[in-house]
FITI-608345 format. One record per atom (N, C-alpha, C): x, y, z. Coordinates in steps of 0.05 Angstrom, whole numbers, plus 5000, padded with zeros to 4 digits. Layout:
XYZ
...
This chain:
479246226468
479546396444
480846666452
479846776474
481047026483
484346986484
484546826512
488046766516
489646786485
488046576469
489246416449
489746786431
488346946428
488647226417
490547366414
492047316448
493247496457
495847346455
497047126443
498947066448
500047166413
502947136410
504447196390
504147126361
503646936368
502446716346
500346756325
497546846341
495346966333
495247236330
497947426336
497747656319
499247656296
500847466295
502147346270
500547296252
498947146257
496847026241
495247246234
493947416246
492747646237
493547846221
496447906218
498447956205
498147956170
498647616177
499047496143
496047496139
493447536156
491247536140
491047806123
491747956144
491048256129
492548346106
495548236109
497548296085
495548166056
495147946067
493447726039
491547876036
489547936046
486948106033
487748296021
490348536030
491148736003
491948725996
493648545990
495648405962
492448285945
491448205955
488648185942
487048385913
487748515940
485448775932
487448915908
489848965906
491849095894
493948955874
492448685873
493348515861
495548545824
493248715817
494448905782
498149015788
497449115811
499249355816
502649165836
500848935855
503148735854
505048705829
503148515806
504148395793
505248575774
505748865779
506249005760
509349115767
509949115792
512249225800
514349015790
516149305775
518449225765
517649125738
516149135723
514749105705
513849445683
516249365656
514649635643
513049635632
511449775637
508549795624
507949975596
510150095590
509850235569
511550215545
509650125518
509649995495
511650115487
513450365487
515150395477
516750565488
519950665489
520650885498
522451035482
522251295485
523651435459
526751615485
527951625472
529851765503
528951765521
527851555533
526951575567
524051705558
523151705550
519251875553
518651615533
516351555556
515051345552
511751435534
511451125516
509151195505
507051015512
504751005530
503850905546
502350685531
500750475536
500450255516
496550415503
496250535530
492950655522
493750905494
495351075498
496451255475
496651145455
497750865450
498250755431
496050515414
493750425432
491150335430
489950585417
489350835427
487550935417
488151045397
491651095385
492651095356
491350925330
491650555347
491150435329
489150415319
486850455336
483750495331
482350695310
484050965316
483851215304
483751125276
486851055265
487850955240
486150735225
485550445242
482350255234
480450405223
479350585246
476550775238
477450935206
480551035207
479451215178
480050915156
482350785157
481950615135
478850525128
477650425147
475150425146
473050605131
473850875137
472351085118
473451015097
475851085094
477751065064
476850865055
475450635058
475750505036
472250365029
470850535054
468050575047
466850295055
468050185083
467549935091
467949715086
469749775060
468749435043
471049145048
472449285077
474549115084
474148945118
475048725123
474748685147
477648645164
478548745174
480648795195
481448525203
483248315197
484548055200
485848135222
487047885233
489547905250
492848075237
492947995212
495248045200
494948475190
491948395188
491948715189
491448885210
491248795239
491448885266
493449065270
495448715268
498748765265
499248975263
499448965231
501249125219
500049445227
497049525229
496249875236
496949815268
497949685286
498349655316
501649785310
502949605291
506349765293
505949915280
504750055263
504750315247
504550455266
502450495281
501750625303
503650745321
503850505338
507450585353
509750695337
510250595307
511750725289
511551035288
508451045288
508351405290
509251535309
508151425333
508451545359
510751545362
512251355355
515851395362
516851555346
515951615315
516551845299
515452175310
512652145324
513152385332
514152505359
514852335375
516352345390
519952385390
520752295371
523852385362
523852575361
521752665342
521652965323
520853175344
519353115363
518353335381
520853415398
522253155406
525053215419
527253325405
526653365381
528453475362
527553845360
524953805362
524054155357
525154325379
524754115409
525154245429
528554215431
529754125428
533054105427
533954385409
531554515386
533054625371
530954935383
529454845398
527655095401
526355285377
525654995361
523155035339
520655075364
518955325359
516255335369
513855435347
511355395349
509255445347
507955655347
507355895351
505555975355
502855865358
500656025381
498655965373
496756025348
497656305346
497256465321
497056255295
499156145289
499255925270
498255735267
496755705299
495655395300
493255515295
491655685301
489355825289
489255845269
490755935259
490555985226
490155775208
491755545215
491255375201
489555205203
488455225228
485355135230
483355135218
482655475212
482255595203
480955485161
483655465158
485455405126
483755165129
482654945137
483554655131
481054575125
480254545092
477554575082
475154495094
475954175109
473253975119
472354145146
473254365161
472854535171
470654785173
470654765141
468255065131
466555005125
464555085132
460655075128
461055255095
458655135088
458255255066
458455505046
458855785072
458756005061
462556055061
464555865064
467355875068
468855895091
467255905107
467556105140
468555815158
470655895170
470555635201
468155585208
467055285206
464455145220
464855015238
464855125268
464855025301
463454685287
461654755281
459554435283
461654265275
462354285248
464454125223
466354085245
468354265256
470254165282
469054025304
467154025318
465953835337
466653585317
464953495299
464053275286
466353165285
469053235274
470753205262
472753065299
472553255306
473253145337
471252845349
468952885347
467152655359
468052405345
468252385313
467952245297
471652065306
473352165317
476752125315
477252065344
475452155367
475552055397
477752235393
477252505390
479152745401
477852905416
479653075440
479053235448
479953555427
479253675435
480453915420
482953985432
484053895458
486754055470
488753725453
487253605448
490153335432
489253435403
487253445393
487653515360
489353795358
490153985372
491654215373
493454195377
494653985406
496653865410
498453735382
495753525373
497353395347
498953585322
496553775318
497654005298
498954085300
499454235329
502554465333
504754225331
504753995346
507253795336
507753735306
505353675285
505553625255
506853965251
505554235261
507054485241
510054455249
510254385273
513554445283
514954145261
513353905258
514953705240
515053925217
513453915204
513854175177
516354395173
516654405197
518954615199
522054485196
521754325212
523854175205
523853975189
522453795178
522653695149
522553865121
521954045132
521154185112
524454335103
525354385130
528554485121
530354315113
530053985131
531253865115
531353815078
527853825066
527753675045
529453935029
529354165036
529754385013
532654395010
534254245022
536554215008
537154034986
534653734977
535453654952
534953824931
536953794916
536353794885
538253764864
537353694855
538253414826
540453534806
541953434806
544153714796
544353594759
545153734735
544053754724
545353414708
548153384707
549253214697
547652944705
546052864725
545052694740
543052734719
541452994719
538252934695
538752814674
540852994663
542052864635
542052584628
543352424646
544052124646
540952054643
540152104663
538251884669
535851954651
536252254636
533252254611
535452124591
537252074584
537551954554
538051694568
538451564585
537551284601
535051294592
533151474596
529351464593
528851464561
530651524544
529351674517
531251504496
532451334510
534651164490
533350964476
533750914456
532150774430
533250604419
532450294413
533950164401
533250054376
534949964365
533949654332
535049494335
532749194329
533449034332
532548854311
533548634302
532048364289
531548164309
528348134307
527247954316
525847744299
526347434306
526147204287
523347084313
520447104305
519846934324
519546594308
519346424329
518746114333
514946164341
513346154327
510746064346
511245644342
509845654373
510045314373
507745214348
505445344350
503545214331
504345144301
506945394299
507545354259
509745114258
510544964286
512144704280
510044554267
511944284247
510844164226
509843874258
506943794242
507043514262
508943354260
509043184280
510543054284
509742784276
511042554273
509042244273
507942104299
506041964288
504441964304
505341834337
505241834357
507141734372
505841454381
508141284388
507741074397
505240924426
504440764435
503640694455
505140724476
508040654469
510040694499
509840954506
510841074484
512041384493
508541564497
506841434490
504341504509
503541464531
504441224533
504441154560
505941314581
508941354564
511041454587
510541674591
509541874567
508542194577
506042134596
503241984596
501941904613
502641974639
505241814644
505741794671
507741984684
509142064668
511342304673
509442514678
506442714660
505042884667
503142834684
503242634707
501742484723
499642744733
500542974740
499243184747
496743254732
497443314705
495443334688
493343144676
492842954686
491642784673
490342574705
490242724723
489442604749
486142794766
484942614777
483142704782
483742934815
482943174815
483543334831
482743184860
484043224891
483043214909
480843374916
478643254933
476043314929
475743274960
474443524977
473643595001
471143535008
470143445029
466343445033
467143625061
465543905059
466644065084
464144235089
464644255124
461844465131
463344685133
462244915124
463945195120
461645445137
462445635161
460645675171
463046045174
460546245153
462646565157
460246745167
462646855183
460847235180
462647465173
461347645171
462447885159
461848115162
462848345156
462348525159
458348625138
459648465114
457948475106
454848455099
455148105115
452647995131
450948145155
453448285171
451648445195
450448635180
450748825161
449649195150
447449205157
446148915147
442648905150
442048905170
443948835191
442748875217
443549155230
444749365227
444749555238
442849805229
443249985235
441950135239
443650485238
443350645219
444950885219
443051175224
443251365238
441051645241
442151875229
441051985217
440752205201
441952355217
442652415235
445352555261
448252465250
448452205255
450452065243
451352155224
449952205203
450552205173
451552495171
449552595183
450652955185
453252985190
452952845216
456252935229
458752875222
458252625200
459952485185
459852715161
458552695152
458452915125
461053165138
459453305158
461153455169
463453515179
465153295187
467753165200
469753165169
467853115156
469352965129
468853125107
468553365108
467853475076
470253475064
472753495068
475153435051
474353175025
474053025040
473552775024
471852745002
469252965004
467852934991
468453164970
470753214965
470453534952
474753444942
474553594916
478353534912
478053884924
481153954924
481254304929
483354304910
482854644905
484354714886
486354614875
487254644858
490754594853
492054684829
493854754838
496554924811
499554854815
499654824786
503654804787
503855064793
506254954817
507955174826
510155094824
511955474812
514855454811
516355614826
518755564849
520055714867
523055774850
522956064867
525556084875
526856184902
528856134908
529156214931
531956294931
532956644946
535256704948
535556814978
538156884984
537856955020
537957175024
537457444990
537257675000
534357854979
533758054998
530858074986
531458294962
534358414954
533958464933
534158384908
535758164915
536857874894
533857864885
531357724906
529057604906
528057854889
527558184901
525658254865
526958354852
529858264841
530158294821
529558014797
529557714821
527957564803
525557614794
524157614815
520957744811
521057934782
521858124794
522158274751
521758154733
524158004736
525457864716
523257644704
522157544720
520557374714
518057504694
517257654711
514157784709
514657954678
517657974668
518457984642
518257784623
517857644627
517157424620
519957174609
521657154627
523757074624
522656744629
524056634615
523756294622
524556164647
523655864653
523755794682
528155674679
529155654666
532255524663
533655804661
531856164649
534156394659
533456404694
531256354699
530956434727
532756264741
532655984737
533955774753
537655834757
538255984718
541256044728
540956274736
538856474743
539756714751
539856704778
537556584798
537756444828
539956364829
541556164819
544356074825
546256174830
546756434811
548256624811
547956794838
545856744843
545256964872
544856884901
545956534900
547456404918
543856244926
543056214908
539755964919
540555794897
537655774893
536455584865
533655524859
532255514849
530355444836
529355194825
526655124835
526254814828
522454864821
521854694814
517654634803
517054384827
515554614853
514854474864
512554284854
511654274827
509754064819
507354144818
504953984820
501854094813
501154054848
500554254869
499854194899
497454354904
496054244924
494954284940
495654524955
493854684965
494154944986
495754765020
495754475022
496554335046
498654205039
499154225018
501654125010
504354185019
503554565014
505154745015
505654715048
508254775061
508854685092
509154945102
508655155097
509955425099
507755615094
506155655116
503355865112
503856055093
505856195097
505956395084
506256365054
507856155046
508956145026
505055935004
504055855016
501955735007
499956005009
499256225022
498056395017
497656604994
501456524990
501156694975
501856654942
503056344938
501456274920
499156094907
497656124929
493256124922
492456354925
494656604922
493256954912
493657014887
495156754877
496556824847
494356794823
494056914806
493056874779
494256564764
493456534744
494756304740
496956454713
499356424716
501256594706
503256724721
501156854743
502257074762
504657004775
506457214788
509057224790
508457324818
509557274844
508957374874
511057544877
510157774893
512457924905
513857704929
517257794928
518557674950
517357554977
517457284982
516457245006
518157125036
518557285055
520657225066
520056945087
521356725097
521856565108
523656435123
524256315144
525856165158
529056145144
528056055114
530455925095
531056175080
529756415078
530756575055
528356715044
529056845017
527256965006
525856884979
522756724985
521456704958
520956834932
520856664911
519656894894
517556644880
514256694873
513856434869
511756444836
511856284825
510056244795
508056084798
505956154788
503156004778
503655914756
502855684752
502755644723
498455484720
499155194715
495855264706
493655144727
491855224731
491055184763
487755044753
487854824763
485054664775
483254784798
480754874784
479754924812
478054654831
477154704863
477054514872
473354494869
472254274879
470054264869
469054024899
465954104904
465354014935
463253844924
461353584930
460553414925
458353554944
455853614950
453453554968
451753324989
451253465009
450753215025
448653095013
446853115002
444952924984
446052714960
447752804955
449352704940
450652414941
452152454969
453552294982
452052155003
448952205017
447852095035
448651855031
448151715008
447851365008
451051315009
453151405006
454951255010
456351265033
455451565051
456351505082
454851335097
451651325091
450251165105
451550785105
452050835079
453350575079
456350475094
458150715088
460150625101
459550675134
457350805142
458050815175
455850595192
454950435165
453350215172
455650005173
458050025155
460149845145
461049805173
462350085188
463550085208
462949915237
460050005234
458749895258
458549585254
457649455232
457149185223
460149065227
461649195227
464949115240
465049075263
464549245281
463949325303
463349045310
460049015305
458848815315
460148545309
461548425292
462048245279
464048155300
466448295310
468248195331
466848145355
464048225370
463448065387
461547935384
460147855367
459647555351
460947385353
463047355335
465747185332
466347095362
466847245380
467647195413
465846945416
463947075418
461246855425
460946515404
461546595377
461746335358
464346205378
466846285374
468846155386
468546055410
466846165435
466645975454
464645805445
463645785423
460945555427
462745425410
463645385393
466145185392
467345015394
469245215413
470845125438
469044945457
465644955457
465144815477
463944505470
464644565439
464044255429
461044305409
461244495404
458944535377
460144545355
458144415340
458944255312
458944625287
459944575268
459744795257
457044925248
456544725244
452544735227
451044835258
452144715277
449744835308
450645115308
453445205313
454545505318
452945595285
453445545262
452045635240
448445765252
447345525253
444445555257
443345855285
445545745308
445445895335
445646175331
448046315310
449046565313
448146675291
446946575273
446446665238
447946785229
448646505215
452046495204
451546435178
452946605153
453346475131
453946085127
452645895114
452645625124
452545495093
455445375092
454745065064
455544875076
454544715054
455744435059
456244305031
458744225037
459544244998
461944034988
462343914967
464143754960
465943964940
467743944936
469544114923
472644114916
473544184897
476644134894
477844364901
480844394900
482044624906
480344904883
480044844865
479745114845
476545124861
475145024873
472445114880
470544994860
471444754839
469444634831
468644394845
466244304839
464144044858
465343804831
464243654843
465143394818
463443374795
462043524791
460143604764
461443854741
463343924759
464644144749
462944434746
461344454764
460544674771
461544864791
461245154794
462645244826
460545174844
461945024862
461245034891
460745264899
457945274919
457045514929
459345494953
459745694962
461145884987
459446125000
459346085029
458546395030
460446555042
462446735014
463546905024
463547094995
464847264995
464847424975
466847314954
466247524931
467547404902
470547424913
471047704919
474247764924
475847604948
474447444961
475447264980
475046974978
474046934954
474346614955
475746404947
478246574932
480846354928
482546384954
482346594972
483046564994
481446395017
479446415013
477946255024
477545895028
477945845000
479845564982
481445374998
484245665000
486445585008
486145585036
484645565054
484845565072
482645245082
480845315074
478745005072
481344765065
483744765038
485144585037
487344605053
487744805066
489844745096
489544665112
485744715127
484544465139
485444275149
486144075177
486843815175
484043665184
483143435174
481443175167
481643265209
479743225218
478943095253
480143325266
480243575259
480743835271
479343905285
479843985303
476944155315
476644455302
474844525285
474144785279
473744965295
476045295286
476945425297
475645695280
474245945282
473246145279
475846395266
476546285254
479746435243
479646685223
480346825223
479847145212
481847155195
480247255171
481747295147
480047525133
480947455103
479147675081
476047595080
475547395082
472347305081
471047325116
473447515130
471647565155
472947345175
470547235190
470946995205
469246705188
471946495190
470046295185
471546035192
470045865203
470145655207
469345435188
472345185184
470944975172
471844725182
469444505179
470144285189
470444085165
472543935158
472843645140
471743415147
470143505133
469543185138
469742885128
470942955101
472742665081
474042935059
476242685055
478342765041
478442455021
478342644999
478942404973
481742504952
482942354955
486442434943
486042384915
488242464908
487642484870
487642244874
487942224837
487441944823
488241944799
490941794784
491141824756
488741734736
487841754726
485441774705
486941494690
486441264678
487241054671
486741164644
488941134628
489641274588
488041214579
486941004571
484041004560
481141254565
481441284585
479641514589
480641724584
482441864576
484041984565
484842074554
486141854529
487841884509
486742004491
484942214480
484942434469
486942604475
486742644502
487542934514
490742854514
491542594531
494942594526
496042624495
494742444468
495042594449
495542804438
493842974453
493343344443
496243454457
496843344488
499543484499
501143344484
501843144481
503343064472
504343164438
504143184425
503843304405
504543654400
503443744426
503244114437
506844104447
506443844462
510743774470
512243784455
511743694434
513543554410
514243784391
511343984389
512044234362
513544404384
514244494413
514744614429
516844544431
517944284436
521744254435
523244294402
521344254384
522144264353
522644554350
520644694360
521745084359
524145164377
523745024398
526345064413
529245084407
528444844396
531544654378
531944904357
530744954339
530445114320
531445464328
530545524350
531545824359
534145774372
534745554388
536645554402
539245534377
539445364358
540545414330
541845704316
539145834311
539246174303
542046254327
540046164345
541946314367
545246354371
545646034368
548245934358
550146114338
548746164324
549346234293
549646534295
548446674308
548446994309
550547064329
551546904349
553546834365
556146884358
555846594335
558446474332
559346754297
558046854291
558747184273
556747174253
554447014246
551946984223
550647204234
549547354218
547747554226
545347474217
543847494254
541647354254
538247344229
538947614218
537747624197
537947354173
540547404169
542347144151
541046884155
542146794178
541846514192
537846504195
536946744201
533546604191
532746534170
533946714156
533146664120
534346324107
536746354114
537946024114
536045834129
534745894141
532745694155
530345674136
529745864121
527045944120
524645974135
526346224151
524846354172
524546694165
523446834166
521947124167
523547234184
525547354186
526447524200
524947794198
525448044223
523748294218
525248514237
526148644220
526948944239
525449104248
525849144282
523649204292
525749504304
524349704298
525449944320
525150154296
526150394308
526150414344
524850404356
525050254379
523050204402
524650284429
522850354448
523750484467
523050274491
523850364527
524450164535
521550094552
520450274544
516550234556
515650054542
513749914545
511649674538
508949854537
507849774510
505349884508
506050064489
503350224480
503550494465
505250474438
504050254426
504950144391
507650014397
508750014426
511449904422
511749604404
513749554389
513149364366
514949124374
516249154398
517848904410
516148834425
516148544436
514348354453
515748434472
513848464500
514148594521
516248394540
515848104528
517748024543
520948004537
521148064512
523848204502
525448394506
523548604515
524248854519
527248934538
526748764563
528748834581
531448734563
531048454563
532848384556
534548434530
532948594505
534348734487
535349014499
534649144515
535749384526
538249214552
539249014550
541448844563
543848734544
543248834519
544848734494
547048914486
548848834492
551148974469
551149044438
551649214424
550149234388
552148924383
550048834375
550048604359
551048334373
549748334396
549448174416
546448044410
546047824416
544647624416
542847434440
540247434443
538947274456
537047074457
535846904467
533146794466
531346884482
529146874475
527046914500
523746704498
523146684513
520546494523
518646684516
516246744493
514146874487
511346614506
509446804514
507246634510
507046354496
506846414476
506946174464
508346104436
511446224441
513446234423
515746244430
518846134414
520546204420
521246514405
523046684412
523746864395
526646864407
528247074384
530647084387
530947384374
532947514388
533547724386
536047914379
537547984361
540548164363
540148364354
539948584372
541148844370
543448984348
541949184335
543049294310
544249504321
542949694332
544849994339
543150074365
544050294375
542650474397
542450734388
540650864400
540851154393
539951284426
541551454431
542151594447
541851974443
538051984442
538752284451
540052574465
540752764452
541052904470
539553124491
540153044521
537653124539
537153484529
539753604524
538553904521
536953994498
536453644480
533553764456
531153744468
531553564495
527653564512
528253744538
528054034538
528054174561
526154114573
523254134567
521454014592
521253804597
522253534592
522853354590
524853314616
526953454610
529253454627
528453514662
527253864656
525853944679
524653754688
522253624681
521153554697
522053164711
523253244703
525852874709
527153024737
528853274728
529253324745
528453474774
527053594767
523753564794
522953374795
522353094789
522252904805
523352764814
526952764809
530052604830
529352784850
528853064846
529353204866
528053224888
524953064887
523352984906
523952664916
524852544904
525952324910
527752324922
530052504922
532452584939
531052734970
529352834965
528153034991
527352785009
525852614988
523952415015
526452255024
528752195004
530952025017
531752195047
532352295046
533752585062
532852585088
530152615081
527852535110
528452255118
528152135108
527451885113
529851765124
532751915122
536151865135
535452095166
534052315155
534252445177
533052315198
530452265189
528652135217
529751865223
531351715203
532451475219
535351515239
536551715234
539451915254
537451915276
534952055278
533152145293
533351995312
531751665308
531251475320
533751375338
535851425317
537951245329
539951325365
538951665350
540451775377
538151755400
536651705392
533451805417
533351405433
535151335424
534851025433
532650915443
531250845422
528150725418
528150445429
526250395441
525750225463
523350075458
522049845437
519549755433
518849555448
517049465460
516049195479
514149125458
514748875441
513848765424
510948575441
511948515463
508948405483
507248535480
507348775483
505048995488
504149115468
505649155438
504649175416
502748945403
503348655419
501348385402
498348515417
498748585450
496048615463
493948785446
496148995442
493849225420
493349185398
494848995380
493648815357
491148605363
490748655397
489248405402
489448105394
492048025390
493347795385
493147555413
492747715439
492447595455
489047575468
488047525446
485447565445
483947235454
């Protein structure tokens, strides 16, 4: 053994032992080289796949609040908050490379302040509450140096979206169109067909009963019918098993008082010029009580313009200053000049909502509930782990049922969820998930092995165990019912025939009034009616489009419920927009926010395009847990 040591051979061999034990030991980091590991890249800066996990989690947890538990997290909804996620991160990643390209900064000053500002923040007496920020941090898996981090990147987005959006606005010939597009009115004659007022028909034959018989083979056949073990859990099944502490609830209360409380709010109206004597001589002007269309042409004149930022929020506003100072306003009140990045404000109150805070007694039972929701979530995915290997290991659904305490039927049933008595089949899943639930028992295949599959009713497994295929119903058992369609067919092509006629006729130069009356039909002038549904409108909603598609004295048919009707257009009427000024305004304050979000939404996609975005779709399924 010694000799044998010392020769070449055996340090060779000692060699490849030792290489093999740390290729061993280092094994992750082998298989990793040359391998990117990071889920996305925005210009070369990478977004690591853990950055982008604890995104998607963050986003789970609040939907989760938001919607007060009552949802369970599918695969398809993994997905989709897993690419939102990275969606963000690559959005704020452009944008951060954009602040720094343009040497947009922060202050800290600002980031304080707005800390400060941000309601779910303040204890009771109005003041910054340290606790409320802990909570608010504990509750989001933040540190305080990334929730500050996040902020100063969202104020610096602000700055620059914020300069982008303030160049839309809606110029006036554009309002014009599109309010007498909104306010345009028509007349029409409408002739309806109901099928019921066709005359009977005679009585029909045995053949042609027969032949409808078998042509509506659908309707007159006995449904396929399932015998299936159905085995769920849910978020909702676990609640009873958890457990929530009056700590909990606090700190949740605390994290979250936004939620429980609306804040203030007032229409606000800007102007903005780029010099500060232009700005108080609007101010004056205003506080004279001049209207919002002299201010708008008098801003214009002085090289800005003027627009109604709408009914907002104190967070709405992107511009500390400019949100400070109008939530100092009276409701009426007129602000002295406020200077900014873009120019000089001048800003209006008009009528202001105050905000109003809900109490933690108040709300105990519905946080307790949702952070029982959360956790009963929680628990539910490693449950499910455990159902699926028992399974997988050859347990029947009813054993994994009994083993894990599992919602459990056993049931015969058709697609709509009736049993052959025509009762509903019990299910155990909820009301709002059981035509989804349905469709999935009938997607089923007969000798499957049941699979633990996540959907809206949670997790559930089902096994088939017979399948019975329709069955035409033999006419004798029946022939009531093919009678009744048959007959329902007959007055239904007789109205048809009959409108399709009118139709002809109003066409070919009869005015459709004319040509009903020649029928001895009820014609009826209906208008003006406008192009909304609802609210006494006196045209059938399913007419509507299609008479606002008519040339005057153009002609159509249309399919009612349960009628034919026919329709030709008498005249239009075409307001003019400068008799509805507020009307107009406020059309045009809302293209003009529609133009802003366009604007962004071109900017941040230029954004993306130059920053050459880089997604590893592998590593986004992992954090969906798709490879689960």
């Amino acid at each position: 053994m010694r000799r044998l040591a010392g020769t070449w051979f055996a340090k060779a061999l000692f060699v490849l032992l030792i290489l093999s034990f740390a290729v061993w030991g280092i094994d992750d980091m082998v298989r990793n080289i040359g391998r990117d590991t990071a889920v996305a890249r925005v210009g070369g800066e990478a977004i690591e796949a853990q950055e982008a996990q604890e995104a998607a989690t963050r986003e789970l947890q609040r939907i989760t609040r938001q919607l007060q538990g009552s949802f369970t997290p599918d695969a398809r909804i993994r997905r989709a908050v897993a690419e939102q996620a990275v969606d963000g991160l690559v959005l704020d990643r452009v944008q951060r490379q954009e602040a720094a390209r343009m040497g947009v900064a922060v202050p800290d000053e600002a980031v304080r302040a707005y800390v400060f500002r941000i309601p779910g923040f303040q204890g009771p007496d109005g003041r910054f509450s340290r606790e409320a920020f802990n909570g608010f941090l504990r509750n989001n898996d933040l540190s305080e140096g990334q929730f500050l981090n996040l902020l100063r990147t969202d104020l610096a987005r602000q700055q620059l979206g914020g300069a982008v959006r303030a160049g839309a606005a809606a110029p006036a010939v554009l309002g014009e169109r599109l309010l007498a597009w909104q306010l345009e009115r028509r007349t029409a004659t409408l002739v309806e067909l109901p099928w019921d007022a066709a005359p009977e028909p005679p009585a029909p034959t045995e053949a042609q009963l027969a032949r409808f018989h078998e042509n509506e083979a659908a309707r007159f056949s006995t449904p396929e019918y399932r015998e299936v073990a159905v085995a769920v859990l849910n978020a909702a099944r676990m609640m009873a098993q958890v457990e929530v502490s009056e700590r909990e609830i606090e700190d949740s209360y605390a994290a979250n008082r936004a939620r429980w409380g609306t804040p203030e709010r007032r229409e606000v109206f800007q102007a903005i010029v780029p010099a500060e004597d232009a700005a108080a001589a609007l101010a004056a002007q205003w506080r004279g009580g001049a209207e919002f269309p002299a201010i708008e042409e008098a801003a214009r004149a002085a090289g800005g313009g003027a627009t109604t930022l709408g009914v907002v929020a104190r967070e709405d506003l992107p511009l500390p200053a400019l949100a400070e100072s109008a939530f100092a306003l009276p409701a009426g009140g007129v602000s002295a000049p406020v200077r900014t990045p873009f120019g000089w404000h001048v800003l209006r109150a008009g009528a202001v909502t105050p905000g109003t805070q809900r109490g933690l007694e108040e709300v105990r039972a519905e946080i307790r509930e949702a952070l029982a929701a959360e956790k009963a979530a929680d628990e539910s995915f490693d449950r499910a782990n455990r159902v699926e290997d028992a399974l997988a290991g050859g347990a029947t659904v009813a054993e994994a049922a009994r083993r894990y305490d599992l919602g459990f039927a056993e049931v015969r049933l058709d697609a709509q969820g009736k049993a052959p008595d025509g009762t509903e089949a019990e299910l155990p899943v909820a009301e709002p998930a059981r035509e989804a639930a349905l469709r999935a028992i009938f997607a089923a295949e007969r000798g499957a092995a049941p699979r633990f599959a996540e959907g809206p009713w949670g997790f559930m497994a089902v096994e088939v165990r017979d399948v019975t295929p329709p069955a035409l119903i033999p006419l004798e058992q029946v022939r009531a019912q093919v009678e009744e369609a048959w007959v329902a067919a007959q007055k239904r092509r007789f109205q048809e025939e009959r409108a399709a006629a009118l139709l002809a006729a109003a066409r070919a130069g009869t005015p459709l009034a004319q040509a009903a009356e020649a029928a001895g039909l009820a014609p009826e002038q209906i208008g003006p009616f406008a192009r909304q549904p609802g609210g006494g409108n006196p045209m059938p909603r399913e007419a509507l489009a299609p008479a606002f598609e008519l040339p005057v004295g153009g002609a159509t048919m249309v399919q009612l419920p349960r009628a034919f009707a026919v329709v030709q257009l008498l005249s239009v009427q075409r307001p003019e927009a400068a008799s509805e000024p507020e009307a107009l305004r406020a059309l045009r304050a809302e293209v003009a926010r529609g133009m802003a979000e366009d604007l962004e939404a071109q900017w941040q996609a230029a954004l993306r395009r130059r920053a050459d975005v880089r997604i590893n779709p592998r590593l986004v399924q992992q954090i969906a847990g798709e490879d689960r």
